[in-house]
N, C-alpha and C positions, 0 to 999 in steps of 0.2 A: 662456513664459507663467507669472508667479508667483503668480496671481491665485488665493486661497483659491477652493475649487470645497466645502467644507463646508454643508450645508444644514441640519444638528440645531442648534436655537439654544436657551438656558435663559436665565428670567427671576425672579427674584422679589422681591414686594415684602408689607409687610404689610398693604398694603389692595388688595382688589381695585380701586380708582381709580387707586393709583399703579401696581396692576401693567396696566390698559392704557393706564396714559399712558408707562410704558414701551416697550410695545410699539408703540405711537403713534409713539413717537418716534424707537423703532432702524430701523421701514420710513419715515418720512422721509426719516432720515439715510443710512440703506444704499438708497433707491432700488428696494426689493425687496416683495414683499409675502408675508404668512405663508401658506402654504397649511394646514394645520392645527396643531391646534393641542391640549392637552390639559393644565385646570389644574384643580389639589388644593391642599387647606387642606395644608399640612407644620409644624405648630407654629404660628408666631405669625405664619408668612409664607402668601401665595398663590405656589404655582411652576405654571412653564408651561416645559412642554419645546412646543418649536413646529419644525414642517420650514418653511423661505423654500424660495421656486421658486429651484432651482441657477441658476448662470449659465451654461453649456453644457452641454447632454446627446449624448451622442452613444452610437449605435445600433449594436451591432457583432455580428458574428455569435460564435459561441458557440465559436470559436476567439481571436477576437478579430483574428483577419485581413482580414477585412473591414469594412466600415463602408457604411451604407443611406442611401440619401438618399428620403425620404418625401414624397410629395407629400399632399394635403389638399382637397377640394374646397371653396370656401370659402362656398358654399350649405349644405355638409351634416355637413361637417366629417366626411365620409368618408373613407377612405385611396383616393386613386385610382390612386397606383400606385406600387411599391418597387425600387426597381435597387440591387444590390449592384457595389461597386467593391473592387479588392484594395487593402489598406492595406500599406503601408511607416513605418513608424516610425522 
């Protein structure tokens, strides 16, 4: 799997309209949506450093030997229940 797993993204333009038609444009184009986001005047330009939701997460114990598989109720969006499994790499 070569698939960039990078989620910090940077933008800028010198107007706040091109910079969310940038930003407009690169979740389009990628498919993804910005989950936050944080933009400042820097000279002549608007920048926006922004986190996109990764494409895989995965959940592993603090060895890293394991990995959780999480279930969710989907009324409540509570954790209803977590089973760890031993991972092989």
């Amino acid at each position: 799997m070569s698939e960039n797993k990078n989620n910090l993204l940077y933008f800028q333009n010198p107007s706040m309209q091109g910079l969310y038609n940038e930003m407009q444009e690169w979740q389009r184009a990628n498919n993804r949506r910005l989950l936050s986001t944080s933009i400042q005047k820097d000279g002549d330009n608007y920048c926006c450093i922004a986190l996109s939701n990764p494409t895989e997460v995965v959940i592993v114990s603090q060895d890293g030997q394991r990995f959780a598989e999480v279930h969710l109720d989907p009324v409540s969006g509570v954790v209803g229940g977590l089973r760890t499994y031993n991972f092989s790499p």
